[in-house]
C-alpha positions in Angstrom: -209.1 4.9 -22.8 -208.5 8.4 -22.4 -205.6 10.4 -23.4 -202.3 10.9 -21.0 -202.9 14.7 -19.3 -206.3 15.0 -20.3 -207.9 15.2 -16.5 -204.7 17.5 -15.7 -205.5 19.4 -18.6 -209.2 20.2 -17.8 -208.6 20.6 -14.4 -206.2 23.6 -15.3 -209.0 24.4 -17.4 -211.5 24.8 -14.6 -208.9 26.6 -12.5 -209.3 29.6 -15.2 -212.6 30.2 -14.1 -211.9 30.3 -10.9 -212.1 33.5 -8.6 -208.7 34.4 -8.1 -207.0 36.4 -4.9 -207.5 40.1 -4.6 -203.7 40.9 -5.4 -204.5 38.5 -8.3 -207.3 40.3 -9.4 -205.5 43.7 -9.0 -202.7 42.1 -11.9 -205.0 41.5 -13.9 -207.0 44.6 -14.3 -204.0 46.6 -15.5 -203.2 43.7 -18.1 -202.0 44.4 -20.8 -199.1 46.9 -20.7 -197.8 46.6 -23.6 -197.8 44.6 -26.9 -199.3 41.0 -27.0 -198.4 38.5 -29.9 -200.7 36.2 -31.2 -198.9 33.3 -33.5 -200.9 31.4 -36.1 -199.4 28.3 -37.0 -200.2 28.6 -40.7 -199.2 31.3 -43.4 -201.1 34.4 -43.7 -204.5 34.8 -45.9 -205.8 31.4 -44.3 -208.6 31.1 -42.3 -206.6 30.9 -38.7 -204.3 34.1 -39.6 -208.1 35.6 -40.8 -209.7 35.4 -37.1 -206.1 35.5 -36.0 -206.4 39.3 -37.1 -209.9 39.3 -36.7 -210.0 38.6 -32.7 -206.3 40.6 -32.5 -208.0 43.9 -33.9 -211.0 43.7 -31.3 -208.8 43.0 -28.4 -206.6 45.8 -29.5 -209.4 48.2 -29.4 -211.0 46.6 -26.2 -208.0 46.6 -24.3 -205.7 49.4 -25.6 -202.6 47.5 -26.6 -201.7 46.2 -29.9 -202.5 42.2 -30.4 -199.8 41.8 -33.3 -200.1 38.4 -35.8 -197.3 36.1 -35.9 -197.1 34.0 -38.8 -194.8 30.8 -38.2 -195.9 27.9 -40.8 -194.5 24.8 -40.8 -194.7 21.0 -39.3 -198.5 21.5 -39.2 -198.7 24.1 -36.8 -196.0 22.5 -34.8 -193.2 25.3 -35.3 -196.0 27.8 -33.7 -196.7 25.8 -30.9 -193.4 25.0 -29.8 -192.7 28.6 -29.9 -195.4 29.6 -27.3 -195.3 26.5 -25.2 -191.4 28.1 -24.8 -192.2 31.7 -23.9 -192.8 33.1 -20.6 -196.0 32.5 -18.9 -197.6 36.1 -19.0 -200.0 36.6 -21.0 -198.0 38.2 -23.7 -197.7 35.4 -26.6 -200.9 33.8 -27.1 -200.9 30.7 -29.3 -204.6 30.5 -32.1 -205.0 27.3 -32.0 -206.7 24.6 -34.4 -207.7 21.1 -34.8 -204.7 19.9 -36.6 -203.2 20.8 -32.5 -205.7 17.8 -31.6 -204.5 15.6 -34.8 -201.0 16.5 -34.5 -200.8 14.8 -30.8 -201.3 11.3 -32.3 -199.9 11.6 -35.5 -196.6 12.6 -34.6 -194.5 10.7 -33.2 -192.0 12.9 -31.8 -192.8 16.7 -30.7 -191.2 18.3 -28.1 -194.3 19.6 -26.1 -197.4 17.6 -25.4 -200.1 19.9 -26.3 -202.8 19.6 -23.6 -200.0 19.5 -20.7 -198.8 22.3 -21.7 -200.9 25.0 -22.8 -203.8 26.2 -21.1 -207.4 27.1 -22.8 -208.7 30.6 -22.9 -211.0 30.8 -25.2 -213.0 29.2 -28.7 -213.7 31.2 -31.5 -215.1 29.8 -34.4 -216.2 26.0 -36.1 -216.4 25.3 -39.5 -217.8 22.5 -41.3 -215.6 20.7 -44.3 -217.6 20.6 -47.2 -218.0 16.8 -49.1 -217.9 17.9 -52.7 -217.4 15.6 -55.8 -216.5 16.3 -59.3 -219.4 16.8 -61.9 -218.4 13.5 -63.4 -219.1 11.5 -60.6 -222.8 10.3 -60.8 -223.8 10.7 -57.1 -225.6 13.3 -56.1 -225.9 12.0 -52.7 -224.3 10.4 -49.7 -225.9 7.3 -49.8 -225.5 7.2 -54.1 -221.8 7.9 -53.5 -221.3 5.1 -50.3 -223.0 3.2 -52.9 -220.6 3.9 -56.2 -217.8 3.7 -53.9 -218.6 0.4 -52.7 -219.0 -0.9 -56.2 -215.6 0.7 -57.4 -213.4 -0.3 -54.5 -209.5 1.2 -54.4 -210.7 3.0 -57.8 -212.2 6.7 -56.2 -209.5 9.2 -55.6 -209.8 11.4 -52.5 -207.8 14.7 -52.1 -206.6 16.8 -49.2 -204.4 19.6 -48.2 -202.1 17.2 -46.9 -201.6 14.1 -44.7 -203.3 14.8 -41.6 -205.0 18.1 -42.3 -208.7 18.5 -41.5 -209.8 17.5 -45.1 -207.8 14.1 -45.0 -209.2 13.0 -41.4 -212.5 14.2 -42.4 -212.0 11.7 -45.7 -210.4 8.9 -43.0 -213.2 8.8 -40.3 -215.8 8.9 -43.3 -214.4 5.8 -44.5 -213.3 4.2 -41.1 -217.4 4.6 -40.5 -218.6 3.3 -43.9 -216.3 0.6 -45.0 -215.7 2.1 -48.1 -211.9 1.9 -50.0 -210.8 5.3 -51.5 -207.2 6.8 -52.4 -205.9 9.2 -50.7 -204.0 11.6 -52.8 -202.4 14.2 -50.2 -201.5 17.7 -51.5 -199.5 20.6 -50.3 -202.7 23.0 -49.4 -206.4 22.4 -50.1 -206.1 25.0 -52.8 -204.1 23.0 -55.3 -206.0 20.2 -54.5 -209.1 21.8 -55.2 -207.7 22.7 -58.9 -207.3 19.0 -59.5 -210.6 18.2 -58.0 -212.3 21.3 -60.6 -210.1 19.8 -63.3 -211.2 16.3 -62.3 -207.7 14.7 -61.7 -209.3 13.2 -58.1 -212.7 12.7 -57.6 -213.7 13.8 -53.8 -212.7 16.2 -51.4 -213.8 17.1 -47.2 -212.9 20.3 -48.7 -212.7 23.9 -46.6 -215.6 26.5 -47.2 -213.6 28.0 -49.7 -215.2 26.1 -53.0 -218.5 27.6 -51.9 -217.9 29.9 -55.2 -217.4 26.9 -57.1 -220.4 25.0 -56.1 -223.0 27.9 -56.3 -221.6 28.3 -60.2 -221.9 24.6 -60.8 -218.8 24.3 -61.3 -218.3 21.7 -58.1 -221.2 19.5 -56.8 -221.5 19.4 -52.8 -223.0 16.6 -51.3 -223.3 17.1 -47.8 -221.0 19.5 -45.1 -219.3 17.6 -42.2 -220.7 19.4 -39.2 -223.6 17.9 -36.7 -226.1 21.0 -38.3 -226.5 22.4 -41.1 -224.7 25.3 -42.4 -225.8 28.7 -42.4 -224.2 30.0 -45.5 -225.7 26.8 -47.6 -228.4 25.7 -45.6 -230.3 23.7 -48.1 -226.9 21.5 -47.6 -227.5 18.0 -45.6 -225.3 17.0 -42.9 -223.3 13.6 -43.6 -224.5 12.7 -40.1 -228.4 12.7 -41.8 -227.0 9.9 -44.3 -224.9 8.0 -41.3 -225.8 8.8 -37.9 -223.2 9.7 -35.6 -220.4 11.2 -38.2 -219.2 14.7 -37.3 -215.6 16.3 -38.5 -215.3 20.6 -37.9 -212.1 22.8 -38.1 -212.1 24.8 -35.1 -210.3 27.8 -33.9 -209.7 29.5 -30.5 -206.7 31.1 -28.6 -204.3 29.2 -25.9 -201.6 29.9 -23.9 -198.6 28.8 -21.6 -199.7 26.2 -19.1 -198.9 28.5 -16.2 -200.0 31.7 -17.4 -201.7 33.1 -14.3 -205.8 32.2 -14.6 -207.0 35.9 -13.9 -205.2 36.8 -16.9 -206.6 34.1 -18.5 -210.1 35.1 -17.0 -209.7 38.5 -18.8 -208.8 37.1 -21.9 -211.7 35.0 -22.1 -214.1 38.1 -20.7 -212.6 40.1 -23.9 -212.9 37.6 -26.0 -216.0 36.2 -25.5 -217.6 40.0 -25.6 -215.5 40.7 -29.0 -217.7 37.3 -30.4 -220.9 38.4 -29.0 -220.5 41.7 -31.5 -222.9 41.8 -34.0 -220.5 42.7 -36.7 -217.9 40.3 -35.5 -220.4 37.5 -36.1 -221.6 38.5 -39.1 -218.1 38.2 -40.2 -217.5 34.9 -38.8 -221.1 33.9 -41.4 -219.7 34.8 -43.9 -216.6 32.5 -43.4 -219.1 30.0 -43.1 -218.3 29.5 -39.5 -220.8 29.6 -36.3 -218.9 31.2 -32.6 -217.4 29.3 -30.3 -217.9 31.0 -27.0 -217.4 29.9 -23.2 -215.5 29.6 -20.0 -211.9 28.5 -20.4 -213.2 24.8 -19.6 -215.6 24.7 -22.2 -213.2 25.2 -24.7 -210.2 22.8 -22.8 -213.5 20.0 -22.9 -213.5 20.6 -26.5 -209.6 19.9 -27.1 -209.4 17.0 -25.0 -212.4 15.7 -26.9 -211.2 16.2 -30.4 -208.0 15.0 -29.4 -209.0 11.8 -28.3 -211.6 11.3 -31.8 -208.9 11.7 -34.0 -206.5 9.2 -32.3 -208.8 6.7 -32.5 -208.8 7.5 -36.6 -205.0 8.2 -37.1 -204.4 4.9 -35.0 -206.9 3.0 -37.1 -206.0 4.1 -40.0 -202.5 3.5 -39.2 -201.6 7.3 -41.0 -198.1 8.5 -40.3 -196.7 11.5 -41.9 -194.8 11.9 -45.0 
């Protein structure tokens, strides 16, 4: 069954394509006139306030107003999103958001905004695979050898994550939803700390970020797969879970949103800027080397991929009965 809002939220999606009225138009080409904030729901140094300040810089050169970073952490990105689903509808406070905006609409119980009713897509930016990596003491060395020593040690394999609900812990869930296997889930605050336990070999396996790519290249970590449909580019002799068990796929993704009723030509220009900042040949290299591939598209293409995602990861929260802590 599909989520509540989701054909109200793509068809507001479609409407930001649309050709809009001269007078419309005539708005939009003096947009902006003066500074535009873009808040990151997450602290500063990780990977959303990175192509936060990333995209911000290009627009600020493109369009000749400052894009300034916001950083408001908390609840899961929730704090950030409240904050622009509550500001005026002009184009002037831009919300980057991320998958845990998908993940948070099931697992919480309680927010005060529902994200796809009220926000409206602009643009993507970037997906990033999760990397499945496993102490050097477990004796897998692949997917199938670890479903394998899983099954044979049930409830006795430690899996860590930055957290209940954060991309590394549904990446963990839908892995075992799809291969019947029983690990523990040992949530921590961050993937960083968790990824000192998993180096120190306090927890066994992670769906950990691209950040341990360091790690594993000094053999200090052993990957065993990344999470995405293809292979990476930045470890391409990496398999994909999916070549072990057809049909998985987990990604972090990134791209900017805004107030539902934020007029759609300024959306339209948004999504121009944007989409030409990502077709830059330095702005993608860039993205490479955070492991990630560009996300690019209409306004729709991008509200397709939130009502999709957001309706995956209910299915896991909801079968996996996760709450928060």
């Amino acid at each position: 069954m599909k989520l509540p809002h989701r054909r109200k939220f793509l068809r507001l999606a479609a409407g930001a394509a649309a050709l809009p009225a001269m007078s419309r138009i005539a708005r939009a080409q003096v947009y902006p006139t003066r500074p535009v904030r873009l808040i990151v729901g997450f602290a500063a140094g990780g990977l959303n306030d990175v192509l936060a300040r990333l995209i911000g810089q290009s627009l600020t050169e493109r369009l000749g107003q400052p894009f300034v970073v916001e950083n408001r952490p908390g609840a899961g990105g929730n704090i950030a999103t409240e904050a622009v689903v509550n500001a005026p509808a002009d184009g002037y406070t831009l919300l980057v958001g991320a998958t845990a905006n998908a993940i948070n609409a099931t697992l919480y119980d309680k927010l005060n905004f529902n994200f796809m009713r009220d926000t409206a897509p602009v643009a993507g930016l970037m997906r990033v695979p999760n990397v499945m990596e496993v102490n050097l003491s477990v004796p897998a060395r692949t997917v199938s050898e670890f479903i394998a020593y899983a099954k044979a040690n049930p409830g006795r394999i430690s899996m860590a994550s930055g957290g209940v609900g954060a991309s590394s812990h549904m990446s963990g869930e839908l892995f075992k939803a799809m291969t019947g296997i029983n690990m523990v889930h040992v949530p921590y605050r961050g993937v960083a700390p968790a990824l000192t336990d998993l180096l120190a070999g306090q927890v066994a396996v992670m769906f950990g970020d691209m950040s341990s790519i360091e790690y594993i290249k000094a053999g200090k970590l052993r990957a065993l797969a990344v999470t995405t449909a293809t292979r990476s580019a930045a470890m391409p002799e990496l398999p994909t879970v999916a070549e072990f068990l057809p049909g998985y796929e987990a990604s972090a993704w990134t791209g900017v949103c805004t107030p539902k009723s934020t007029p759609t030509e300024i959306i339209g220009k948004l999504n121009k800027e944007i989409n030409a900042a990502l077709a830059d040949s330095k702005m993608k290299a860039r993205f490479a080397d955070l492991g990630g591939t560009v996300l690019s598209g209409l306004p729709a293409d991008f509200g397709e991929l939130i009502a999709d995602e957001t309706e995956k990861w209910a299915k896991v929260v909801r079968a996996a009965n996760i709450k928060t802590e």
